[in-house]
N, C-alpha and C positions, 0 to 999 in steps of 0.2 A: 123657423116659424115664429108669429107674432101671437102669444096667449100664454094666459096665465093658471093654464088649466091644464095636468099632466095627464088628461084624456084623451084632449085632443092632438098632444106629443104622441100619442101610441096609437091613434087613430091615422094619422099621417103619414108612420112608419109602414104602416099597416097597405094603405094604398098605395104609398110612394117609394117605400122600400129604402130608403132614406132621409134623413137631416143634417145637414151643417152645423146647426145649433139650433137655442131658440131666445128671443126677445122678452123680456116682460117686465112692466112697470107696475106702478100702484093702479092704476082706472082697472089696469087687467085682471089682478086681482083681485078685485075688487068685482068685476063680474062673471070669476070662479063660481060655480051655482052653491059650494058648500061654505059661501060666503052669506049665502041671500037669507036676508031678512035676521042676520046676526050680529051682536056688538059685543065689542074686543078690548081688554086691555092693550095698551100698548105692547106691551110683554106677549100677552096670546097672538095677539095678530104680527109680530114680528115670527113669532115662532112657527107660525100659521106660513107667513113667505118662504119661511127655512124650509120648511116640509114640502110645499110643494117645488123649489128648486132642486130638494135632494129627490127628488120623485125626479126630476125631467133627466138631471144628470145622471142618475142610472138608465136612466133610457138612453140616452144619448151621451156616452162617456168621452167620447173620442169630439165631441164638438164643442162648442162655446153655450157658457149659459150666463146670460145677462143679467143682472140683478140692481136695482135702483134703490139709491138711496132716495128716503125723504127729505125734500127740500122745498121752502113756500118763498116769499122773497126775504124772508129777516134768517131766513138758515144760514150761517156763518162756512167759512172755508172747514174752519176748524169743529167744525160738529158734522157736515157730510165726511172729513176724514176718516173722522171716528166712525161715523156706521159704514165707510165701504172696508175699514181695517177689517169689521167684526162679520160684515158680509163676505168680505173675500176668500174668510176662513171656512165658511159653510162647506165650499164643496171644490174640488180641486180645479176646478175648469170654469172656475167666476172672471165675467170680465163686470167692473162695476162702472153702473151709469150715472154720471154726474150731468147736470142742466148746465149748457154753453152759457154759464153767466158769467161773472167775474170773478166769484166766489167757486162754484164749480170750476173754473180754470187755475184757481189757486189749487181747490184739492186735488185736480188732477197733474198739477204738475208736480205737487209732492208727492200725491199714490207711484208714479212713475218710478221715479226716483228709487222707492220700495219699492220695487220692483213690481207690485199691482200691475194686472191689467184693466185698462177702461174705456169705456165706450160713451162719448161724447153726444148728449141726446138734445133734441129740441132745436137743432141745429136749421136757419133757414136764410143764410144768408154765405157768399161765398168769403166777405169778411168773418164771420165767425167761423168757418174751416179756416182761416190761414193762420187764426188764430190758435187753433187748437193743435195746429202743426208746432206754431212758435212754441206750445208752452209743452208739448211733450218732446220736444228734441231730444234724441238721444236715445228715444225705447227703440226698443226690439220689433220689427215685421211682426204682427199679429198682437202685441201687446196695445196697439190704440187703435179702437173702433171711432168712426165717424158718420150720428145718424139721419141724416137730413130731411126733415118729414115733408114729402112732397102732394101728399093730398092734404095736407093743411094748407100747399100753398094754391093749390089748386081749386079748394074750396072759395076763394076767395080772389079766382079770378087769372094766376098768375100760374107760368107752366113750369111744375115744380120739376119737370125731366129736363130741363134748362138746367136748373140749380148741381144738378148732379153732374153734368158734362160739363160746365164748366170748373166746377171741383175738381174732375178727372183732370182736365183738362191744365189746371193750376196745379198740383198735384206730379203731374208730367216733372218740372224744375226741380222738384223734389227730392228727398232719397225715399222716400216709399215707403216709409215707417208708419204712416197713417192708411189704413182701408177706408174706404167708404161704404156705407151700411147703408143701403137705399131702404127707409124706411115710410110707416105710412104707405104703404101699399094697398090702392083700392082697388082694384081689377086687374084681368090679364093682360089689360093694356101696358100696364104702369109695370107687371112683372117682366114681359117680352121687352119692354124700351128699358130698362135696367142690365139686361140681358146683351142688349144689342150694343148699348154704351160700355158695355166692360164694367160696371161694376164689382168691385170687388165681392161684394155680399149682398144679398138683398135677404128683407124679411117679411113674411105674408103670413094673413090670418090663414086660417085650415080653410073656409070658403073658395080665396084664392087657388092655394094648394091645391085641394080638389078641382078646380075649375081647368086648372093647368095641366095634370095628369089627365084627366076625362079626356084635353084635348091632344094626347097624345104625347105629353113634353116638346113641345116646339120650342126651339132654342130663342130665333129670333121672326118678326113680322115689319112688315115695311106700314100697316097700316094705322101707325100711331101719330095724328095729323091733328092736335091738338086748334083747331083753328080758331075757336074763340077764346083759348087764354094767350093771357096777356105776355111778349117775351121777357124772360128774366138775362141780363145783356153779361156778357164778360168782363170783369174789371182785371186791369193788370196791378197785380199786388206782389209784393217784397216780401218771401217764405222768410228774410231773411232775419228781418227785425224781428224788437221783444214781441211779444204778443202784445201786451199792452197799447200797442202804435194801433191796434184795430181796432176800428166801429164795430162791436159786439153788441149791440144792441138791438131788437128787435121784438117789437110786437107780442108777434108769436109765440115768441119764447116767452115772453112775462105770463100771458093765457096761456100756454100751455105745464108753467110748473103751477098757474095756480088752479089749474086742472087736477093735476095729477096730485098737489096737496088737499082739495076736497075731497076727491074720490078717496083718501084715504082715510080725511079725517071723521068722512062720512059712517066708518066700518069702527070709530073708537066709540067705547063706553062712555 
């Protein structure tokens, strides 16, 4: 599941009777309720993320728990290093989220290397998955998440369930070292067409969740017919070169870390 809140992790269990894992960024914590209307050192409110990750991971020991580092556009390879070193420590089942930037693809091809696991966020372009294949070459199945936020891209016109089959679809040439994390999940539409593409993992708010249990678990639906977004096309791209050879560059991802660095810096003293 997608939340920052170890409520709605036991709320979920609760009607769903399992979880895989679960997702969480700054924004999400950020609208934790025993966040609201409070200001944090840096020091409390890091300690504040710790706690409630080690709250989820004992709820869910056996799954993955995602943890994000801070990053705004001047954050260095070498300072996200350092906090997913210090986050990885937290709790035995961390896979840490670095931003598909340059610099996030530096840290994560050194976290690798140390054996880290990471999950690749803010992801909205099939060049920045080939990229993030090139720079974790060599981990382990399950050590590199990949999350491609498709109602960002959707919001704006463009059919983010494109983005993910052809990923799959690139991916296929592969050795399979990279999953893909269909993230940004806004309705059961968007969790059945993840479901039906093979996704490796998807992640949904508890709304979702609920929505999907209510209707049964239904695995897959034929009625996801996106007809007014725009199609996102297949590029044939080279798993094979450095990473560096890719257009990583994207929009999204600039508004999206400097999202997730307001919402943080919002909650600082």
């Amino acid at each position: 599941m997608d939340s920052g809140d170890p409520a709605e992790t036991k709320e979920t269990m609760a009607f769903l009777g399992f979880l895989d894992g679960q997702t969480t960024n700054p924004s999400l914590i950020a609208k934790n309720p025993e966040t609201a209307g409070k200001k944090f050192t840096r020091e409390e409110l890091l300690g504040f993320y710790r706690g409630v990750v080690e709250e989820v991971s004992r709820v869910i020991p056996e799954g993955s728990v995602s943890i994000e580092v801070y990053a705004d556009k001047h954050t260095s390879a070498e300072e996200m290093l350092r906090q997913g070193r210090e986050m990885f420590a937290w709790i035995p089942n961390a896979h840490i989220k670095y931003p598909t930037t340059r610099e996030g693809l530096k840290a994560a091809q050194q976290s690798v290397k140390e054996g880290m696991r990471v999950n690749m966020t803010l992801v909205f372009s099939q060049q920045q998955a080939a990229a993030v294949y090139a720079a974790t070459r060599g981990a382990k199945r399950g050590n590199v998440f990949l999350s491609p936020f498709i109602g960002r891209l959707d919001d704006r016109g463009e059919n983010g369930m494109d983005l993910i089959e052809n990923i799959l679809k690139m991916y296929q040439k592969g050795d399979g070292h990279v999953e893909v994390l269909t993230a940004s999940v806004r309705n059961l539409h968007h969790l059945l067409a993840a479901v039906q593409l093979g996704s490796d993992i998807l992640t949904s708010p508890l709304k979702v969740l609920r929505e999907w249990a209510q209707a049964g678990l239904p695995a897959r639906e034929d009625f996801y017919k996106p007809e007014a977004l725009t199609p996102i096309l297949y590029e044939e791209l080279n798993l094979e070169q450095d990473w560096t050879a890719f257009d990583i560059s994207h929009e999204l991802t600039d508004v999206g870390v400097e999202r997730f660095s307001a919402d943080w810096n919002a909650l600082l003293s």
